[in-house]
Backbone as CSV, one residue per row, in Angstrom:
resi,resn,N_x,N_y,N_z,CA_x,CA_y,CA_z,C_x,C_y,C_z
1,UNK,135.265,103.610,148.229,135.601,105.032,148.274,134.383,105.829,148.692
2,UNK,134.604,106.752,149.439,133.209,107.713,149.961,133.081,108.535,149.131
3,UNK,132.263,108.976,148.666,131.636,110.183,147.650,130.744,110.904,148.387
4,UNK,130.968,112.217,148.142,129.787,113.190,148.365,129.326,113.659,147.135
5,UNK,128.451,114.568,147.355,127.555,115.252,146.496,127.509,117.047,147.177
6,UNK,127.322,117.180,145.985,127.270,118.633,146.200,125.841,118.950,146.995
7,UNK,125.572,119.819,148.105,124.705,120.597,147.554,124.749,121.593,148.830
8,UNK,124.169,122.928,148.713,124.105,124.052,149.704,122.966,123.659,150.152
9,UNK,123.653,123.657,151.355,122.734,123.366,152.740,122.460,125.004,154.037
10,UNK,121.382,125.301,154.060,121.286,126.618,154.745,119.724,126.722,155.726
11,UNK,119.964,125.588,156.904,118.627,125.484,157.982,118.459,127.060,158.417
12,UNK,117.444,127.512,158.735,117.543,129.068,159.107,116.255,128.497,160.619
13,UNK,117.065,128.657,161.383,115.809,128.442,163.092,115.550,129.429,163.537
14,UNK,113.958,130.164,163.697,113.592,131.348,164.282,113.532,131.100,165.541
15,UNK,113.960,132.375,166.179,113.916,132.400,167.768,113.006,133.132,167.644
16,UNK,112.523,134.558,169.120,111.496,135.029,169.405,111.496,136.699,168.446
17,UNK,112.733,136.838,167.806,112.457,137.883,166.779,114.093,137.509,165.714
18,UNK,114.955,136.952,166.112,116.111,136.575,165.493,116.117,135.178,164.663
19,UNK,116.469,135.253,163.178,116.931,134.208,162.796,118.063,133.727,162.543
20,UNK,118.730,132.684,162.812,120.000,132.130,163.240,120.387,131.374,161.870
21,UNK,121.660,131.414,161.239,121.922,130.092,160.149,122.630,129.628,161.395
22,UNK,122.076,127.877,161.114,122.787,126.556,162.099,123.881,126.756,161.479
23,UNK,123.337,125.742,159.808,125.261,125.938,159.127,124.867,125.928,157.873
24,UNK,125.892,125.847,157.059,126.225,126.022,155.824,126.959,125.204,154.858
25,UNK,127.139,124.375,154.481,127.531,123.293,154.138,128.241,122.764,152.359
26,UNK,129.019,122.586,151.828,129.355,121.996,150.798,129.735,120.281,150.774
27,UNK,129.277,119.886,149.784,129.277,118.247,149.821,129.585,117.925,148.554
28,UNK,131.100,117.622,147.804,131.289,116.986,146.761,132.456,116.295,146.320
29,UNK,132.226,115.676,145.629,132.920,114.493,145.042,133.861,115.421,144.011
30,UNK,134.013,116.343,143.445,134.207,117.400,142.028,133.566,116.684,141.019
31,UNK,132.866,116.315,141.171,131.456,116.459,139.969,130.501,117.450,139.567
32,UNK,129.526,117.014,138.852,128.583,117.856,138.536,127.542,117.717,139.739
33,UNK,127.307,118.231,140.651,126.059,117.873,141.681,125.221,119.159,142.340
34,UNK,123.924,118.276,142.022,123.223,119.678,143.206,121.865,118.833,143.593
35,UNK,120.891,119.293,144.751,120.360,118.706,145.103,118.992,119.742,144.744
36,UNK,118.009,118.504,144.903,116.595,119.232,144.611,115.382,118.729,145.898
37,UNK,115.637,118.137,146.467,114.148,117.271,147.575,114.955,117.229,148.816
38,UNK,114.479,117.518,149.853,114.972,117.188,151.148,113.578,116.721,152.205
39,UNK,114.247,115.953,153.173,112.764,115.508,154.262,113.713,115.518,155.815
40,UNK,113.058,115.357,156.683,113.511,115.378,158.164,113.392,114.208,158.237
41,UNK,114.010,113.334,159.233,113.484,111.578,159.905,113.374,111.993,161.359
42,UNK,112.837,111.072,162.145,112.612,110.931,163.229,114.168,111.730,164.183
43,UNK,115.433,111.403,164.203,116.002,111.425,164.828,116.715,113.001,164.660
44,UNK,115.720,113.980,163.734,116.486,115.285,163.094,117.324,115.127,161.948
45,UNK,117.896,114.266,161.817,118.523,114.371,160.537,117.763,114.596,159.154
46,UNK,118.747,114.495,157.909,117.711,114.908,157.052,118.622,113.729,155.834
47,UNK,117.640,113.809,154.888,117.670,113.021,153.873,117.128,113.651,152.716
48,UNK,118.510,113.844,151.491,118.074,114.780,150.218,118.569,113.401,149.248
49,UNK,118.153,114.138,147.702,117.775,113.987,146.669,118.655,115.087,145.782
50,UNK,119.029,114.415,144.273,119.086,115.341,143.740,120.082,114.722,142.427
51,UNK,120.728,114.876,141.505,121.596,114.544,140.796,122.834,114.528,140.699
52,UNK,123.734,113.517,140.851,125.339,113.879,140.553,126.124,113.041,139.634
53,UNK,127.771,113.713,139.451,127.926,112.683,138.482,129.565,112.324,139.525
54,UNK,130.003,112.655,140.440,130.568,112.240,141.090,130.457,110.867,141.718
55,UNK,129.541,109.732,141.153,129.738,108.694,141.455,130.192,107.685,140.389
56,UNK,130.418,108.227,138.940,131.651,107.635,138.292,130.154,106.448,137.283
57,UNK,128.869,106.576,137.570,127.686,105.033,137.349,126.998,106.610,136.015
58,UNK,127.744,106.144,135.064,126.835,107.109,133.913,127.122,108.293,133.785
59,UNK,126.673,109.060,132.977,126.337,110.468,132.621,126.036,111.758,134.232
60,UNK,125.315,110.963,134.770,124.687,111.699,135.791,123.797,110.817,136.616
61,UNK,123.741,110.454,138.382,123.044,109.775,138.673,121.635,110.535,139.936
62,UNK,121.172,109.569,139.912,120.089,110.538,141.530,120.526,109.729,142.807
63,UNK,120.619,110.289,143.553,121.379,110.283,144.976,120.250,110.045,146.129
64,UNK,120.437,109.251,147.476,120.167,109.876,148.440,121.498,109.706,149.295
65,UNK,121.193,110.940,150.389,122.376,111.279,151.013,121.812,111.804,152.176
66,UNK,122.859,111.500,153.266,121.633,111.433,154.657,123.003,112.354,155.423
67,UNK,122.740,113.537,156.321,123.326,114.264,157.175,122.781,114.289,158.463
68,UNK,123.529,114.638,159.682,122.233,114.861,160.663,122.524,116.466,160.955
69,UNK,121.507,116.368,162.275,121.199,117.776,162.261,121.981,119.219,162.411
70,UNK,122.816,118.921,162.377,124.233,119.903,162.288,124.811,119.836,160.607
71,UNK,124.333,118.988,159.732,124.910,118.763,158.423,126.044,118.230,158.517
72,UNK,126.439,117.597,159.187,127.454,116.431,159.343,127.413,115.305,158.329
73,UNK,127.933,115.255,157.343,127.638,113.989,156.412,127.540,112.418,156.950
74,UNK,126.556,111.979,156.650,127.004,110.454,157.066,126.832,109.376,155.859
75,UNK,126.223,109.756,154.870,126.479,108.380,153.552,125.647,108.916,152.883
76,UNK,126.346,108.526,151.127,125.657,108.575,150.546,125.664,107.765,149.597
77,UNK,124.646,107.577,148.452,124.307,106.349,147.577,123.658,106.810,146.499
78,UNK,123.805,105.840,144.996,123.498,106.597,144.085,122.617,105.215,143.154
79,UNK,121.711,105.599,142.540,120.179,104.848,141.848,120.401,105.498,140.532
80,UNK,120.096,104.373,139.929,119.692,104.806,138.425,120.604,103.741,137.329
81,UNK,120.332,104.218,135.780,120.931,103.482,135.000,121.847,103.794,133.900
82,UNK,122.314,103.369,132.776,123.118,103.517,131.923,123.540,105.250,131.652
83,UNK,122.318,105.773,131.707,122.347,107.329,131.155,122.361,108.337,132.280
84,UNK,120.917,109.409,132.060,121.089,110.308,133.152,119.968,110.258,134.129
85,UNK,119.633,110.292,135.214,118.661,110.280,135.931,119.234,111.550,137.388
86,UNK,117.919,111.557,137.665,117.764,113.349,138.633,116.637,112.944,139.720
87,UNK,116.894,113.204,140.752,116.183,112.875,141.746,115.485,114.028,142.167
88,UNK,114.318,114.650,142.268,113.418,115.631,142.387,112.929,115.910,144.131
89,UNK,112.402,114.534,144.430,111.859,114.613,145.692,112.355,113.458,146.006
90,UNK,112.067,113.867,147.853,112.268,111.791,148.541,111.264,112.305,149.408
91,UNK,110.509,111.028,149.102,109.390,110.519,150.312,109.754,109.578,151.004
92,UNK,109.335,109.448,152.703,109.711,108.810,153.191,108.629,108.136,154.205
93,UNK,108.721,106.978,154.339,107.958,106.565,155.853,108.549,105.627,156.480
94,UNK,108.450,105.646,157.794,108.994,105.204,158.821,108.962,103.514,158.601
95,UNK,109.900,102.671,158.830,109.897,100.991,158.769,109.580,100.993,157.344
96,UNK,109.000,101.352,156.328,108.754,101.195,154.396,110.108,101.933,153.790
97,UNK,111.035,102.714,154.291,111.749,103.335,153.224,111.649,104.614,152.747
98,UNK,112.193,104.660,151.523,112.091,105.985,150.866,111.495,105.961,149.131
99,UNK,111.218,106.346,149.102,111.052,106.700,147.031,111.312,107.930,146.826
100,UNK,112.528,107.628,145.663,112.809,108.777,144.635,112.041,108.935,143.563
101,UNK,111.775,110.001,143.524,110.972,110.643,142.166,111.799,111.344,141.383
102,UNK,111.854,111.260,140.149,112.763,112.089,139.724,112.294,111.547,138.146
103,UNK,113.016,111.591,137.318,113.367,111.347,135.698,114.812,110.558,135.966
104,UNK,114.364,109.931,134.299,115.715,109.375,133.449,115.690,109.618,132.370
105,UNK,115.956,109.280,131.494,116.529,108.660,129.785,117.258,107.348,130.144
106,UNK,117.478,106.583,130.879,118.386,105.392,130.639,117.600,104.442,129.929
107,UNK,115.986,104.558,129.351,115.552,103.767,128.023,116.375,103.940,127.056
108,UNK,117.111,104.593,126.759,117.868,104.570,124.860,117.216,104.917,124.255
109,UNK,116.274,105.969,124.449,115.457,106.157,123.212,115.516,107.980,123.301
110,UNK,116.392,108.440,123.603,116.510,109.596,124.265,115.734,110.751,124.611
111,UNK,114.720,109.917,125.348,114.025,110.961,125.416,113.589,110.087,127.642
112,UNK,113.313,112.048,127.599,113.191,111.529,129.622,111.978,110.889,130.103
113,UNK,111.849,110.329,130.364,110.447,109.883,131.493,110.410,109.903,133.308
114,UNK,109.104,109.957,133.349,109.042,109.765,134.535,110.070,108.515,135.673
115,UNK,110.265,109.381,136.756,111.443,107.870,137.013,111.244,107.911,138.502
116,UNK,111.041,106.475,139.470,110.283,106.180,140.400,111.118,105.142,141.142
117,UNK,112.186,105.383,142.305,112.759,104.338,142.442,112.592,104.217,144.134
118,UNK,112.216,102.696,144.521,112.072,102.767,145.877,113.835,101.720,146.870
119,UNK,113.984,102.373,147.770,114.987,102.235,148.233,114.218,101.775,149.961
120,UNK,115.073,100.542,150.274,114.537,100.325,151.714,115.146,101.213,152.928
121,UNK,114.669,100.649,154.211,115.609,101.668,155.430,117.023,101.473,154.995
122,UNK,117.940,100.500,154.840,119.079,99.737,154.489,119.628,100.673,153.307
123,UNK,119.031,101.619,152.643,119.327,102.038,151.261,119.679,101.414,150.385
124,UNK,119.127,100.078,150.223,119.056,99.388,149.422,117.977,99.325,148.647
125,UNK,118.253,99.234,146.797,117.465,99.634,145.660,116.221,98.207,145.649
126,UNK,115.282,98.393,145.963,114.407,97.282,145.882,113.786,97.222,144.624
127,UNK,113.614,98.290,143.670,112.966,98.339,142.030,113.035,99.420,141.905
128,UNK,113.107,99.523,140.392,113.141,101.300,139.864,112.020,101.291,138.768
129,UNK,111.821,102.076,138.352,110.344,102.023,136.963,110.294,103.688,136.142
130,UNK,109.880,103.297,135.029,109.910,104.668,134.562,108.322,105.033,134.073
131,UNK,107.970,105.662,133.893,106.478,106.645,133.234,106.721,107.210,132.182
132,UNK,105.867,106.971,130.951,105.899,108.091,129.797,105.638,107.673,128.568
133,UNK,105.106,108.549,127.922,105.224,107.983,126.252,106.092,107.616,125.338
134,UNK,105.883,108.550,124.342,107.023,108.170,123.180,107.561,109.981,123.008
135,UNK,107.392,110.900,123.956,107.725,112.113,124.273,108.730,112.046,125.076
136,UNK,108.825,112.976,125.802,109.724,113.856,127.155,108.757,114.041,128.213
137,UNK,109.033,113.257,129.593,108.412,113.593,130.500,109.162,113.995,131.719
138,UNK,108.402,114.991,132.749,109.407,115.305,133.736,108.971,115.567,135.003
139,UNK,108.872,115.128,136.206,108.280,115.117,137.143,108.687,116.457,138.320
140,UNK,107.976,117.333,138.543,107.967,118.406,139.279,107.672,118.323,140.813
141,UNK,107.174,117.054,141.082,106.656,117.255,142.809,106.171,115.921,142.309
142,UNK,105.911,115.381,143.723,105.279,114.207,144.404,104.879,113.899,145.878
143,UNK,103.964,113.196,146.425,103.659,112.722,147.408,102.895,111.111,147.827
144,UNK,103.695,111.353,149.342,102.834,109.810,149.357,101.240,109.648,149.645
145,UNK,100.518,108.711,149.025,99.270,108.608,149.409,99.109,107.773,150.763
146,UNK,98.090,107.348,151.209,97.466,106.710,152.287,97.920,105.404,152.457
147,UNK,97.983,105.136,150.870,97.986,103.350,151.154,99.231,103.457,150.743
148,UNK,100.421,104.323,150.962,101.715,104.121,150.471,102.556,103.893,149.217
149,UNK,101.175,104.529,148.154,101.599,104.363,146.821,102.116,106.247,146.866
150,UNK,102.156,106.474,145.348,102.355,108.160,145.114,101.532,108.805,143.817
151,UNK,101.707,109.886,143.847,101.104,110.547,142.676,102.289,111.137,142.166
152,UNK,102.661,111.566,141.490,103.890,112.042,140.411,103.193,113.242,139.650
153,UNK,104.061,114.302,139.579,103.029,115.473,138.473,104.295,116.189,137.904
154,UNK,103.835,116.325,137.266,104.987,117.303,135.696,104.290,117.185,134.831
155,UNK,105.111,116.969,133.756,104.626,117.461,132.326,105.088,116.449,131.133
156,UNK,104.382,116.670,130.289,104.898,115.779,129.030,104.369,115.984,127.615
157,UNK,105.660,115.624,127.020,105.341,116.455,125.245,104.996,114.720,124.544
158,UNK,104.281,114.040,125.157,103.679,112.972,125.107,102.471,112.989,123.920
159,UNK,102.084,113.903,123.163,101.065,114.265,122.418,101.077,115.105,121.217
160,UNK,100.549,115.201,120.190,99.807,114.757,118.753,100.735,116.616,118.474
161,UNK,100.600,117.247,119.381,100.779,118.707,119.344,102.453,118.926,119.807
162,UNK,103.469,118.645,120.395,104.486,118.295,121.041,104.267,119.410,121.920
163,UNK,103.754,120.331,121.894,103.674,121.122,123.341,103.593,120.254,124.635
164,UNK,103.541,120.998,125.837,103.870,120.525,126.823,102.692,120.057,128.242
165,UNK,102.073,119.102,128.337,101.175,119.184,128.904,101.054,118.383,130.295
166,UNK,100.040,118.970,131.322,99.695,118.354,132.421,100.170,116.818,132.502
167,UNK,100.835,116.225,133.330,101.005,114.793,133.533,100.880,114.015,135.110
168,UNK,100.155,113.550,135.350,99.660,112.833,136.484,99.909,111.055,136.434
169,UNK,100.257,110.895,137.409,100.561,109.399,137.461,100.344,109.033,138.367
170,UNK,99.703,107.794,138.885,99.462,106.986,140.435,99.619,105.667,140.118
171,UNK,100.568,105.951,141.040,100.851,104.066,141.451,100.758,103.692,142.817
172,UNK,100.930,102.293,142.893,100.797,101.364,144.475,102.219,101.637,144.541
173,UNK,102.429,100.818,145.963,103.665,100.989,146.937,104.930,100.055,146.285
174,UNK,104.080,99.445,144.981,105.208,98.462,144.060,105.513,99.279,142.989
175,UNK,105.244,100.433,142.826,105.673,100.769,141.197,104.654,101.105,140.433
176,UNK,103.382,100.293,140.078,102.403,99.786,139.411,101.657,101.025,139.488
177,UNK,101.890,101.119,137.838,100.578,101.982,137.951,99.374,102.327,137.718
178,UNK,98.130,102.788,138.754,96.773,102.638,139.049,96.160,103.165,138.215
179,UNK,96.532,104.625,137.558,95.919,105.831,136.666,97.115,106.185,136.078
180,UNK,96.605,107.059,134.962,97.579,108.247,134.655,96.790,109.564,134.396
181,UNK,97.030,110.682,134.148,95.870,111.833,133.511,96.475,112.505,132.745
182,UNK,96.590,112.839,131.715,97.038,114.403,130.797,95.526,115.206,130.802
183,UNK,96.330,116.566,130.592,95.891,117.711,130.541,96.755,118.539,129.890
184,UNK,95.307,119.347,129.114,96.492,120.391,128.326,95.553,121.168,127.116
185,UNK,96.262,122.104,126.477,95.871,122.862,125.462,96.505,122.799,124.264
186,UNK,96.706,123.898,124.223,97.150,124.567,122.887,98.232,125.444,123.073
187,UNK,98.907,125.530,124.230,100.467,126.007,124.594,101.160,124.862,125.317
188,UNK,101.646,125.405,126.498,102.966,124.419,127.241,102.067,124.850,128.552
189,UNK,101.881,123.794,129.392,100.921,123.494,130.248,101.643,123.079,131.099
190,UNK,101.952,123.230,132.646,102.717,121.728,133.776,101.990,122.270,134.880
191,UNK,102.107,120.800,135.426,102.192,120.999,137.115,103.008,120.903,137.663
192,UNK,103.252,121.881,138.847,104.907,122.039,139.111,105.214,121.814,140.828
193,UNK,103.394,121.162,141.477,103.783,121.570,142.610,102.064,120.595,143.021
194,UNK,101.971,119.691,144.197,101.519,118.634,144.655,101.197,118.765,146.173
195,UNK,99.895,119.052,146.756,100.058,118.396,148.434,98.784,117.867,148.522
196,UNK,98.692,117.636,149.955,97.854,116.676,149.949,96.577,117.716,150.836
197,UNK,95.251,117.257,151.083,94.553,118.129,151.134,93.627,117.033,152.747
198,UNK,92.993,115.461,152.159,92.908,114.461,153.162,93.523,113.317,152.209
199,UNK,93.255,112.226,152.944,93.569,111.257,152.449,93.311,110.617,151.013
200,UNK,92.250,111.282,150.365,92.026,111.232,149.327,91.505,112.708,147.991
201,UNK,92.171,113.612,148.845,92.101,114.827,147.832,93.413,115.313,147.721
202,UNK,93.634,116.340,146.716,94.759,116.684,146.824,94.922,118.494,145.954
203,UNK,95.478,119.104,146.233,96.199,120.142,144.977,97.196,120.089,144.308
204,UNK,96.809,120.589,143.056,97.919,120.680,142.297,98.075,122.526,141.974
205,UNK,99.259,122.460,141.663,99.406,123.803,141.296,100.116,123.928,139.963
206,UNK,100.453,124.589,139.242,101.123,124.956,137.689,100.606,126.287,137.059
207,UNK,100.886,125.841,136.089,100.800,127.004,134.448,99.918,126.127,133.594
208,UNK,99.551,127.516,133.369,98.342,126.939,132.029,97.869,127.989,130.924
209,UNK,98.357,127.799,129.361,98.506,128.547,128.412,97.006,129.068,128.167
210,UNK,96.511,130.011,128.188,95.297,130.604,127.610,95.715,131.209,126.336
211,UNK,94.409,130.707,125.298,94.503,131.416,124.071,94.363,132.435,123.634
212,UNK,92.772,133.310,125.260,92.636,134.283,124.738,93.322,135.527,124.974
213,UNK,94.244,134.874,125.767,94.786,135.722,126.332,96.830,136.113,125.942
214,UNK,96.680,134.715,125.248,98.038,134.398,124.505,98.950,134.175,125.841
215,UNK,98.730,134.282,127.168,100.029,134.388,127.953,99.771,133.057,129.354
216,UNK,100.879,132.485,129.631,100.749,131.741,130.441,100.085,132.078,131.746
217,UNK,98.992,131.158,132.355,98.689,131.856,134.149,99.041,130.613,134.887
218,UNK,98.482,131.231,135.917,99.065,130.112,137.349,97.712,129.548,137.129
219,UNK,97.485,127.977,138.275,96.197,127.386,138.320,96.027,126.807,139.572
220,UNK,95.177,126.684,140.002,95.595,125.475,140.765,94.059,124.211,141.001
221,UNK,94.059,123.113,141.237,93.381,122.362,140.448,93.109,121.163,142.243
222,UNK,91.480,121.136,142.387,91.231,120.496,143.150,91.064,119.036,143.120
């Protein structure tokens, strides 16, 4: 059976003072669905991310779903396990595939972690893996590194305080992971936002609770 997924689709192409909507688009199964990550491929089409439950596999699953450049649907496919999982971003490279970033809970222990699943050209699930403590973790942005691993950034109530703090993760192109980092205070702390700067620097961007000030600010972190 074919399934779609929900999600509003709205390309906007500038001409020399006019902007044009291509199209506009709905995609669903009547589930719960919406999408969160999208990327271009070589041929214009595009390839999103995002959560649905229109595929009947759990609570809620993470998707990729590939249209081309008119938003013409052409397939979609759904990752994850017993519970709920949400697909955030898709990275992609050419002949390696794709990785979803996103969260789950399908540990049983109900609480979310980081969730990392790589899918080949074929969209086929080659391994999935999760990140996190004995908290709630949740991944806000990601990118690929050089050598085809990623960095992962959100947040996690992973700590002694349950507030909410900085969470960094790096792994290789298998899953494996190289580092991790927390950061954090004495409020609710995240990073909500990831690029790359060269091959081995990067920004992060988020919130970060000051005491003396009692109120959350923006940051951004070299």
């Amino acid at each position: 059976m074919r399934y779609l997924v929900t999600v509003i689709i709205c390309l906007i192409f500038n001409s020399i003072c006019l902007g044009q909507i291509s199209f506009f688009n709905f995609y669903t199964n009547n589930g719960a669905d919406f999408g969160q990550g999208i990327i271009q491929l070589e041929d214009s089409s595009y390839v999103l991310t995002g959560s649905s439950s229109s595929f009947g596999n759990g609570p809620s699953q993470a998707f990729l779903m590939q249209i081309d450049s008119m938003g013409n649907y052409l397939w979609s496919k759904s990752y994850g396990g017993v519970e709920s999982e949400s697909g955030r971003r898709v990275l992609y490279k050419k002949d390696f595939g794709y990785f979803i970033c996103g969260y789950s809970n399908s540990n049983l222990l109900g609480d979310f972690d980081f969730y990392l699943a790589k899918v080949d050209t074929l969209m086929n699930l080659e391994w999935d893996n999760t990140y996190g403590g004995d908290g709630w973790e949740r991944i806000n942005d990601a990118v690929l590194t050089s050598d085809t691993g990623t960095i992962l950034v959100g947040e996690t109530s992973s700590n002694i305080t349950n507030n909410l703090d900085i969470y960094i993760v790096r792994t290789n192109k298998f899953g494996d992971t190289l580092w991790t980092k927390t950061i954090g205070g004495s409020g609710d702390d995240k990073a909500n936002c990831i690029t790359s700067y060269d091959d081995s620097t990067y920004f992060i961007g988020g919130q970060y609770y000051l005491e003396d000030s009692l109120q959350l600010k923006g940051y951004m972190m070299y």
